[in-house]
MINU-428987 format. One line per field, with one value per residue: residue in one letter; x, z negated, y negated of N, C-alpha, C, O in turn. Coordinates in nm, 4 decimals, always signed. Layout:
REM residues N
kolgu = A/...
neast = X/...
nup = Z/...
nnorth = Y/...
caeast = X/...
caup = Z/...
canorth = Y/...
ceast = X/...
cup = Z/...
cnorth = Y/...
oeast = X/...
oup = Z/...
onorth = Y/...
***
This chain:
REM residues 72
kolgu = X/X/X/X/X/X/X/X/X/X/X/X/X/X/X/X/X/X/X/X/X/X/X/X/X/X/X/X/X/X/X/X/X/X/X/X/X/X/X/X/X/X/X/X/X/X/X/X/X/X/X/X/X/X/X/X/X/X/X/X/X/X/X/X/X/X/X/X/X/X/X/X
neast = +16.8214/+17.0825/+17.2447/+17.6453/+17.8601/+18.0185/+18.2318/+18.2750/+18.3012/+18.5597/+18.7228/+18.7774/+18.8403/+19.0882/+19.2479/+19.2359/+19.3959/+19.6402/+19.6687/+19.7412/+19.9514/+20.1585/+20.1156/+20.2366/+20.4940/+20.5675/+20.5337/+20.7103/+20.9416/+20.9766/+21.0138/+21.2539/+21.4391/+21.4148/+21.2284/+21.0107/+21.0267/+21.1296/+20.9557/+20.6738/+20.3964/+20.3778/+20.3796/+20.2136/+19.9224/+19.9780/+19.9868/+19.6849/+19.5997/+19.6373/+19.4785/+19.2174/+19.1996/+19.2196/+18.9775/+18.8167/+18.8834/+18.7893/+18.5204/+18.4200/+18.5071/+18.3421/+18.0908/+18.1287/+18.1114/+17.8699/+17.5141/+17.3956/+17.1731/+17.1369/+17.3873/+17.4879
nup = +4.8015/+4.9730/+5.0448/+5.0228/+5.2784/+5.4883/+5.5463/+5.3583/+5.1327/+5.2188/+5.1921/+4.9066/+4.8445/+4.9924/+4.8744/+4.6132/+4.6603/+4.6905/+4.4809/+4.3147/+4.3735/+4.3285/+4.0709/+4.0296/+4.0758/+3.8936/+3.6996/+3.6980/+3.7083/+3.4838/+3.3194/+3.4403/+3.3269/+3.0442/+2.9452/+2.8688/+2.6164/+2.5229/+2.5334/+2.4526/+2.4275/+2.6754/+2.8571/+2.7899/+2.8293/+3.1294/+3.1936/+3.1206/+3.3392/+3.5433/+3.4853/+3.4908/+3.7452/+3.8790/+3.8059/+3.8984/+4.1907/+4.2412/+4.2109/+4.3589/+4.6452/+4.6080/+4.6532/+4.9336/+4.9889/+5.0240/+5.1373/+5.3769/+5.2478/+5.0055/+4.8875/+4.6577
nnorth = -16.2182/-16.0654/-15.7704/-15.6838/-15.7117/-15.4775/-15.5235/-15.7215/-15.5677/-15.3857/-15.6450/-15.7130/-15.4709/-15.4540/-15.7077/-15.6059/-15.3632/-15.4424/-15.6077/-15.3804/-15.3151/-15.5129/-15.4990/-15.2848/-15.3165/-15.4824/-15.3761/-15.1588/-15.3308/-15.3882/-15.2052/-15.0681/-15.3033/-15.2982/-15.4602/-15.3716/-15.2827/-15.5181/-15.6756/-15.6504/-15.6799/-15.8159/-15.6130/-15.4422/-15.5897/-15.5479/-15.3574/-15.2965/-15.5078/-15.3149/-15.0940/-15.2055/-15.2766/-15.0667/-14.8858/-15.0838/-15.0759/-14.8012/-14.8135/-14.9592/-14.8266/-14.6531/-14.7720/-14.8153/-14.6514/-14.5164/-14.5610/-14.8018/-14.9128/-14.8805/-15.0461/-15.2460
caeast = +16.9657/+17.0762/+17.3772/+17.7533/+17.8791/+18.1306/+18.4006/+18.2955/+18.3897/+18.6716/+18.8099/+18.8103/+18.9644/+19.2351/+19.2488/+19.2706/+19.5272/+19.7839/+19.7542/+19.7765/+20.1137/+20.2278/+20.1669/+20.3178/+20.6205/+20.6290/+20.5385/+20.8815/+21.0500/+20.9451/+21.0648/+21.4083/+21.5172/+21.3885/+21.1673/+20.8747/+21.0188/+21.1217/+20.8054/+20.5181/+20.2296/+20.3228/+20.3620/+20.0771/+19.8779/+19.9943/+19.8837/+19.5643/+19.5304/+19.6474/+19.3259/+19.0914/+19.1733/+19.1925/+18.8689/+18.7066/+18.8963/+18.7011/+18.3840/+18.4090/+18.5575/+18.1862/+18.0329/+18.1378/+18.0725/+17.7460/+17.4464/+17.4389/+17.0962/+17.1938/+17.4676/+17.4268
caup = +4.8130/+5.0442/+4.9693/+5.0493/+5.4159/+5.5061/+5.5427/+5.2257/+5.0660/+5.2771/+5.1974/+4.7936/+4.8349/+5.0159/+4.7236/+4.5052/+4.6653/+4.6711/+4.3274/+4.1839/+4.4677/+4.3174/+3.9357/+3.9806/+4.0806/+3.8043/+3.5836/+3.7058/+3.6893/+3.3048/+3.2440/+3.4766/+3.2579/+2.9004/+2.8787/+2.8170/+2.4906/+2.4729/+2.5211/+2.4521/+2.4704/+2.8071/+2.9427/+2.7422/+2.9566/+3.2539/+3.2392/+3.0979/+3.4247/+3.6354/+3.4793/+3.5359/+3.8903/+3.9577/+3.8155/+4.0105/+4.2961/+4.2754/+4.2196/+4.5565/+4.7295/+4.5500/+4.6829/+5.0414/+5.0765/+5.0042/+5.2825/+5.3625/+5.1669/+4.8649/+4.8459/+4.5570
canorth = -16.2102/-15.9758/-15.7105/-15.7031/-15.6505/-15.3609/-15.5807/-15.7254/-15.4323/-15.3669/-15.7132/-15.6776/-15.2870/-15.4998/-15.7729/-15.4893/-15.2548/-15.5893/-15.6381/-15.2608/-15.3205/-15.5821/-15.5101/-15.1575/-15.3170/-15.5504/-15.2904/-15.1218/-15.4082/-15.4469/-15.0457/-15.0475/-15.3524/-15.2589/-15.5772/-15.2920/-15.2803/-15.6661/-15.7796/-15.5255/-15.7315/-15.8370/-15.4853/-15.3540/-15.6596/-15.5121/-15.2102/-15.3114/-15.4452/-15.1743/-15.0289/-15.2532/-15.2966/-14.9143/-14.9115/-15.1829/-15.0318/-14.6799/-14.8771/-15.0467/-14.6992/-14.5586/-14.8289/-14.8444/-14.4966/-14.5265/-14.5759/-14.9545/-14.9220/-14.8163/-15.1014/-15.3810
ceast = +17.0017/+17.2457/+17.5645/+17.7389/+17.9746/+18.2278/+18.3805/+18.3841/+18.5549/+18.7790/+18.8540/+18.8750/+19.1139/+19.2952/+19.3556/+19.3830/+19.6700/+19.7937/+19.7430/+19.9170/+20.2177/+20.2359/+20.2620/+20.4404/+20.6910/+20.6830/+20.6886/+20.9797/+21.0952/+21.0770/+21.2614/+21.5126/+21.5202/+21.3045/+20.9911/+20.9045/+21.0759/+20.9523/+20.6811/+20.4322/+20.2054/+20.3297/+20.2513/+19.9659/+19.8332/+19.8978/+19.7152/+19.5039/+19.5479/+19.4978/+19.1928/+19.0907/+19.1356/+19.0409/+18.7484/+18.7484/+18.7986/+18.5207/+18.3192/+18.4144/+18.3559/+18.1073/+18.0131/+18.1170/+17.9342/+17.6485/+17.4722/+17.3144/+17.1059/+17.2972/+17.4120/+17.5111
cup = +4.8782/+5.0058/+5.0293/+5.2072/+5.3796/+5.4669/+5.4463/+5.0828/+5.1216/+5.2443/+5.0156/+4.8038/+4.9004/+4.9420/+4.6260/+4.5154/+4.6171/+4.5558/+4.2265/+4.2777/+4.3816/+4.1415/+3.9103/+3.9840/+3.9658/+3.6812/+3.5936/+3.6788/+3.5051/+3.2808/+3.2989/+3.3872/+3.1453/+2.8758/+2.8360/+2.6370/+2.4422/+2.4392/+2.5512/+2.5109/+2.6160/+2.9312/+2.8889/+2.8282/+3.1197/+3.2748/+3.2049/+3.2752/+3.5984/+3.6280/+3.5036/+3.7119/+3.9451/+3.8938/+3.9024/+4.2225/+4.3341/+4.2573/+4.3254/+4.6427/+4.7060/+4.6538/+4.8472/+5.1013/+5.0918/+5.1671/+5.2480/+5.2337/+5.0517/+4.8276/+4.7333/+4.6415
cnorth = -16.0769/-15.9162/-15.7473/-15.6386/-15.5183/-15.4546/-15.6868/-15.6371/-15.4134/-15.5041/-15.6961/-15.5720/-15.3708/-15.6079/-15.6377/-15.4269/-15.3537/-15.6136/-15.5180/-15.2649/-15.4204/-15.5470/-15.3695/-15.1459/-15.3782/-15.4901/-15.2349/-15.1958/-15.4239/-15.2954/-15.0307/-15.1526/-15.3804/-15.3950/-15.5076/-15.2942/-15.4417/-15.7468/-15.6838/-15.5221/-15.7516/-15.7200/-15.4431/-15.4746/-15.6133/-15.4098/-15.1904/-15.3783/-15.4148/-15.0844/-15.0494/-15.2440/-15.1305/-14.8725/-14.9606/-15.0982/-14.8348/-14.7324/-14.9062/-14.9076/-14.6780/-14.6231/-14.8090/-14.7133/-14.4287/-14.5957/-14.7502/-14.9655/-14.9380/-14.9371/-15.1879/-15.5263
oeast = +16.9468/+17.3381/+17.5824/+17.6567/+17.9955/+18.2926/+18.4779/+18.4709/+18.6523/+18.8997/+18.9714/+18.9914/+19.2268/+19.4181/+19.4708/+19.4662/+19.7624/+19.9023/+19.7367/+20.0032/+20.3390/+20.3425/+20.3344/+20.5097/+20.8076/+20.7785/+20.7740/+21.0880/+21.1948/+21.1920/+21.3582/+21.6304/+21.5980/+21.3231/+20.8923/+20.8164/+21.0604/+20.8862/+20.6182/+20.3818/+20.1020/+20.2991/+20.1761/+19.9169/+19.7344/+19.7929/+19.6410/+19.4063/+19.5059/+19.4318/+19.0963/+18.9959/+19.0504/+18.9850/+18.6452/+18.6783/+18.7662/+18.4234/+18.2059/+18.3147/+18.2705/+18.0551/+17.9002/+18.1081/+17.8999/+17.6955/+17.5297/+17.3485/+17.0676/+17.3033/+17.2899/+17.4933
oup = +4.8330/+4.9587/+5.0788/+5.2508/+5.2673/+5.3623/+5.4417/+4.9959/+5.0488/+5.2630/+4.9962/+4.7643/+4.8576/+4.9455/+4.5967/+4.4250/+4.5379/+4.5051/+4.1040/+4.2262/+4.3743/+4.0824/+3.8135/+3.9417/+3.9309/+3.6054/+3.5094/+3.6351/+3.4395/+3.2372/+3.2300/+3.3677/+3.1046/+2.7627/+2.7928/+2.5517/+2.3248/+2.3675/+2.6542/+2.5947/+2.6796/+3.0500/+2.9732/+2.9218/+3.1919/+3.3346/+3.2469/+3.3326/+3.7062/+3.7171/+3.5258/+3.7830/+4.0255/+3.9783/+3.9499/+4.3222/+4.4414/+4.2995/+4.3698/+4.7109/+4.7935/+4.7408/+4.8920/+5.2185/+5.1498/+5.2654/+5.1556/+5.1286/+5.0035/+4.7047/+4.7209/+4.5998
onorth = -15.9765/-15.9824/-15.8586/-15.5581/-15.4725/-15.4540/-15.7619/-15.6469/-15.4324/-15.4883/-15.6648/-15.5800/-15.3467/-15.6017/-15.6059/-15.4193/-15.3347/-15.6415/-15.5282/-15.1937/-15.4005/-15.5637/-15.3462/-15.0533/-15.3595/-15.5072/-15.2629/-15.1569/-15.4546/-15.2996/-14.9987/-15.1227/-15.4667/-15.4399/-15.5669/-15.3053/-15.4755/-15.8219/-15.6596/-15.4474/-15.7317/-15.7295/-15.3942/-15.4113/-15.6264/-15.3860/-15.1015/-15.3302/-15.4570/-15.0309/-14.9761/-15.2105/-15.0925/-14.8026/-14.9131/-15.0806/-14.7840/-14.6700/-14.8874/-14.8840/-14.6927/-14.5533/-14.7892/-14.6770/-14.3257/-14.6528/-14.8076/-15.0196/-15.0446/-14.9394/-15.1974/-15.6408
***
C-alpha cells in the first residue's frame, strides 16, 4: 500500500479548513443569539469539534511538510 499524494493532503487541509469555516460561524451564531446557553450540549458538541478538526488539521499540515518518504 503505497502512501498519500500531495494533493491528497492538500485536499483533506481543504475539507478541513471548510468545516473549522463553517462551524466557527455556527459557533457564533449559537453565542450572538444566546442558544450557547439554550442548548449546551449542542454548543459544547461544537466545539468539541472545532477540536478535533484543528487537530486533524495540524496533523495533515505535520504531515505534508514532511519528505514524501516519511509520509504514512
Amino acid at each position: 500500500m503505497t502512501g498519500m499524494s500531495e494533493s491528497d493532503y492538500r485536499h483533506i487541509l481543504n475539507e478541513l479548513e471548510s468545516l473549522l469555516q463553517e462551524t466557527a460561524e455556527t459557533i457564533e451564531g449559537f453565542l450572538d443569539t444566546g442558544m450557547d446557553q439554550a442548548l449546551p450540549d449542542d454548543y459544547q458538541k461544537l466545539l468539541d469539534i472545532q477540536a478535533v478538526a484543528l487537530r486533524e488539521q495540524a496533523f495533515y499540515l505535520n504531515a505534508l511538510r514532511q519528505e514524501p518518504a516519511q509520509r504514512h
